[in-house]
C-alpha positions as YAML, in Angstrom:
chain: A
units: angstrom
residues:
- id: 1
  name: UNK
  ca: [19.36, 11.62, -32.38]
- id: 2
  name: UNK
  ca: [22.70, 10.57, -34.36]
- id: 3
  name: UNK
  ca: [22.79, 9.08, -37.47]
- id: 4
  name: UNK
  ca: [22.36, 5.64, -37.22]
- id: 5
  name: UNK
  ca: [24.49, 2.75, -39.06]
- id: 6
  name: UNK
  ca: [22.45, -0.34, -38.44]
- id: 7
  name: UNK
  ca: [19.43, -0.62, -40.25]
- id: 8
  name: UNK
  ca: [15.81, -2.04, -39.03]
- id: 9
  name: UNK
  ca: [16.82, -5.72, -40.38]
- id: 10
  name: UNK
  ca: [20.66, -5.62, -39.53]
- id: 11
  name: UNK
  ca: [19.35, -4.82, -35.95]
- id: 12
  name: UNK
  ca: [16.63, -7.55, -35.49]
- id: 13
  name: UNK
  ca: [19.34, -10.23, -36.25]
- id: 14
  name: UNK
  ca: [21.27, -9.26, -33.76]
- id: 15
  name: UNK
  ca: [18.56, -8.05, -30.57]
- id: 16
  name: UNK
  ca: [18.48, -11.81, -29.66]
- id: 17
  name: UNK
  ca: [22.14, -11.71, -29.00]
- id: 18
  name: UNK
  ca: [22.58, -9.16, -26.67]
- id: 19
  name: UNK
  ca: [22.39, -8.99, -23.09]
- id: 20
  name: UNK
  ca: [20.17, -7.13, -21.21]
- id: 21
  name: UNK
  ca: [16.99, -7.01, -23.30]
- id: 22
  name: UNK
  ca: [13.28, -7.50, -21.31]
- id: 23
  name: UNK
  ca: [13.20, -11.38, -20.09]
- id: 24
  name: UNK
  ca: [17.13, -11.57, -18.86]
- id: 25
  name: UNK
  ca: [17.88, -12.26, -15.56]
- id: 26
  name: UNK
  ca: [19.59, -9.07, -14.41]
- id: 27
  name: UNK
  ca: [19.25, -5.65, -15.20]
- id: 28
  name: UNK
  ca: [17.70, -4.46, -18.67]
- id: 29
  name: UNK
  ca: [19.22, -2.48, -20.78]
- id: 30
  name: UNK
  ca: [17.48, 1.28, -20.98]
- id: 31
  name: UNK
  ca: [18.56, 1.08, -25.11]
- id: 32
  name: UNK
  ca: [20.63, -1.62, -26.42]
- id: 33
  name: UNK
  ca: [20.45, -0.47, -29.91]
- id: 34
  name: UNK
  ca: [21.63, 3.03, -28.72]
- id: 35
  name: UNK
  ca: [24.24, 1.36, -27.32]
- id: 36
  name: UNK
  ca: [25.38, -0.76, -30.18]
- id: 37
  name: UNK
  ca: [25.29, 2.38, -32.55]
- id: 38
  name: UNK
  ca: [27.61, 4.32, -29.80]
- id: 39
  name: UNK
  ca: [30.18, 1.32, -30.28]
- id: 40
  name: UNK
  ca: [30.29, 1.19, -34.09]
- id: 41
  name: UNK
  ca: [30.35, 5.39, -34.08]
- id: 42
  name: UNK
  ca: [33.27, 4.66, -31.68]
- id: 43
  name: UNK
  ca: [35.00, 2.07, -34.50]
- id: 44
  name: UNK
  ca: [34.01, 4.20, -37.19]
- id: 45
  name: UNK
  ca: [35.72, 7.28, -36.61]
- id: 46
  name: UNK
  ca: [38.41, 5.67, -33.75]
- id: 47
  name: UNK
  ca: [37.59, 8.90, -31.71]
- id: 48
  name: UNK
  ca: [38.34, 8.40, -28.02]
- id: 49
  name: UNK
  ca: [36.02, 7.34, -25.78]
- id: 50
  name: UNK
  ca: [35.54, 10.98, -24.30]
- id: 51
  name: UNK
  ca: [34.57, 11.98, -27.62]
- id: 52
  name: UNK
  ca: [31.55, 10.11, -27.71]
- id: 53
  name: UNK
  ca: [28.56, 12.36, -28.54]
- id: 54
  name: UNK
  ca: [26.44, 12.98, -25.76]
- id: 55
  name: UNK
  ca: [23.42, 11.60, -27.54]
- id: 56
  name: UNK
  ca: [24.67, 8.10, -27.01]
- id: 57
  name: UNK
  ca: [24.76, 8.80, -23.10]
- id: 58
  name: UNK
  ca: [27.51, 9.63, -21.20]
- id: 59
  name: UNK
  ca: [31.09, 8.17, -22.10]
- id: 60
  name: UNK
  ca: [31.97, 6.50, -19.21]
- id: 61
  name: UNK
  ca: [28.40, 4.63, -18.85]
- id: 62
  name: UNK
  ca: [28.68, 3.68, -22.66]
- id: 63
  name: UNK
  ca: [32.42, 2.62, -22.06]
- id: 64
  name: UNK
  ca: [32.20, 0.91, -19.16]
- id: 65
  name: UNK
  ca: [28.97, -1.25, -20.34]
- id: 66
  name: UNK
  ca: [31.42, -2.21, -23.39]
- id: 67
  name: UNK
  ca: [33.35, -3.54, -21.38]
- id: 68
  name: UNK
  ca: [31.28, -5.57, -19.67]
- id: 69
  name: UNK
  ca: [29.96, -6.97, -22.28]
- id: 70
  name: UNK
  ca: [33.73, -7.58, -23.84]
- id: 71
  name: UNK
  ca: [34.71, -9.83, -20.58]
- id: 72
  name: UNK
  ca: [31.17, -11.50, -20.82]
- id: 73
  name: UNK
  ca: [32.13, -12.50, -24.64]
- id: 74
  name: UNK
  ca: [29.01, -10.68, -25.79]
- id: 75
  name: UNK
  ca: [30.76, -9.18, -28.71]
- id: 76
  name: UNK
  ca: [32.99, -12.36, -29.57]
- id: 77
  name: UNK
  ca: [29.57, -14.42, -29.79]
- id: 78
  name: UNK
  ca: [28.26, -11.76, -31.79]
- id: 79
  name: UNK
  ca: [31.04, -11.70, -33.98]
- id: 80
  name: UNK
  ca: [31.45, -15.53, -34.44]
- id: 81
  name: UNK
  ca: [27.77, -15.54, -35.28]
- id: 82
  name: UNK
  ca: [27.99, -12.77, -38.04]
- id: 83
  name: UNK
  ca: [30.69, -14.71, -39.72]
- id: 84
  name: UNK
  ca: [29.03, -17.71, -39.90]
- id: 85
  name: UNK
  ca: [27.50, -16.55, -43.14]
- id: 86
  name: UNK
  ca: [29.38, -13.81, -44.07]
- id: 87
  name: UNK
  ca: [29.08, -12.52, -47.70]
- id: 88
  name: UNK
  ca: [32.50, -11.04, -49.07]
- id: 89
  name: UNK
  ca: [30.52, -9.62, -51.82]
- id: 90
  name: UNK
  ca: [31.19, -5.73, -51.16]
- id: 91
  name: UNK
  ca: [35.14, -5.94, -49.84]
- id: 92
  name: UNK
  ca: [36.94, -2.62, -50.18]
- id: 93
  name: UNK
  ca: [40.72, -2.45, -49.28]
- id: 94
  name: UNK
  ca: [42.45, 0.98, -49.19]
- id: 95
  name: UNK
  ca: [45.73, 1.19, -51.08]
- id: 96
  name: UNK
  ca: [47.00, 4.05, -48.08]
- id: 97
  name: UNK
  ca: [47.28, 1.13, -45.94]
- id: 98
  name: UNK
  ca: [49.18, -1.69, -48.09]
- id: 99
  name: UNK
  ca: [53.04, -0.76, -47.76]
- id: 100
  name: UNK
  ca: [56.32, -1.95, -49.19]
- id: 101
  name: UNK
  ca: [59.29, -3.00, -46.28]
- id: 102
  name: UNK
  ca: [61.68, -0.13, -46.24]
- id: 103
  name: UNK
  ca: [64.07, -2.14, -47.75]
- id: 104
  name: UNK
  ca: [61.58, -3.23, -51.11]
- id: 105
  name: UNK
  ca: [62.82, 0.38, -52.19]
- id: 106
  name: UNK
  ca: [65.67, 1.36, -54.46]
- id: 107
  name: UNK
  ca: [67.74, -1.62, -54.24]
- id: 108
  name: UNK
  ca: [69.32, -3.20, -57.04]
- id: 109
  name: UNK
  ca: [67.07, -6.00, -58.67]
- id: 110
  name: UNK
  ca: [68.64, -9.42, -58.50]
- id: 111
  name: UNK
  ca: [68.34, -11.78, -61.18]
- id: 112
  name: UNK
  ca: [68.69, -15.71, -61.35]
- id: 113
  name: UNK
  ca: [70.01, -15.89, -64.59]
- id: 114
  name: UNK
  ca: [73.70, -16.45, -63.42]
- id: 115
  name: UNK
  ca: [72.49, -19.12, -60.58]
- id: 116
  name: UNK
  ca: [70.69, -20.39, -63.34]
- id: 117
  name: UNK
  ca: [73.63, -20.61, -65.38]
- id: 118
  name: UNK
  ca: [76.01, -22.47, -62.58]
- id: 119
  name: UNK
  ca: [72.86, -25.39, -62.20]
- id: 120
  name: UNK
  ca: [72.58, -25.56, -65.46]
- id: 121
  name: UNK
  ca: [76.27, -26.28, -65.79]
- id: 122
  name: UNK
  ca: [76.81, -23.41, -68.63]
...
């Protein structure tokens, strides 16, 4: 069994949310938690799809099921619902991935003292 990133009370707010679970019409889902934690490894490390450990199922099943979900607006809803009350009290931002334009480097710095001077009528 992988690692798992949701915990027990992350997961119950979302179960209602998700298709496939016992009571919808349809088909249910054989684990939709297994599922979920195959998606966020998959957005965690940005592997490719065929990369997907084996112990989430096979890739294709997994991938395939995501997007179903994606053109049934599963994950928007879930989305939309988790920032409803999101807290930003935990927000890490990686300096590796704020950048300067090309151009922001080397070039002379301009000053506004002498358009300063010409409005001011010096």
């Amino acid at each position: 069994m992988p690692r798992l990133l949701l915990r027990d009370d992350q997961w119950r707010r979302i179960e209602p949310m998700l298709h496939g679970k016992a009571g919808d019409r349809g088909r249910t889902g054989a684990d939709n938690r297994l599922f979920v934690e195959a998606v966020l490894w998959m957005a965690r490390t940005g592997a490719p799809w065929r990369d997907l450990p084996v112990s989430f199922g096979p890739w294709n099943t997994v991938f395939r099921r995501f997007l179903r979900w994606a053109d049934k607006g599963v994950w928007q809803a879930l989305f939309a619902m988790l920032c409803e009350d999101a807290d930003f009290e935990e927000v890490f931002l990686d300096s590796t991935i704020v950048r300067a334009h090309q151009h922001a480097a080397g070039a002379p710095k301009k000053t506004g003292n002498k358009v300063l001077a010409v409005l001011v009528g010096a």
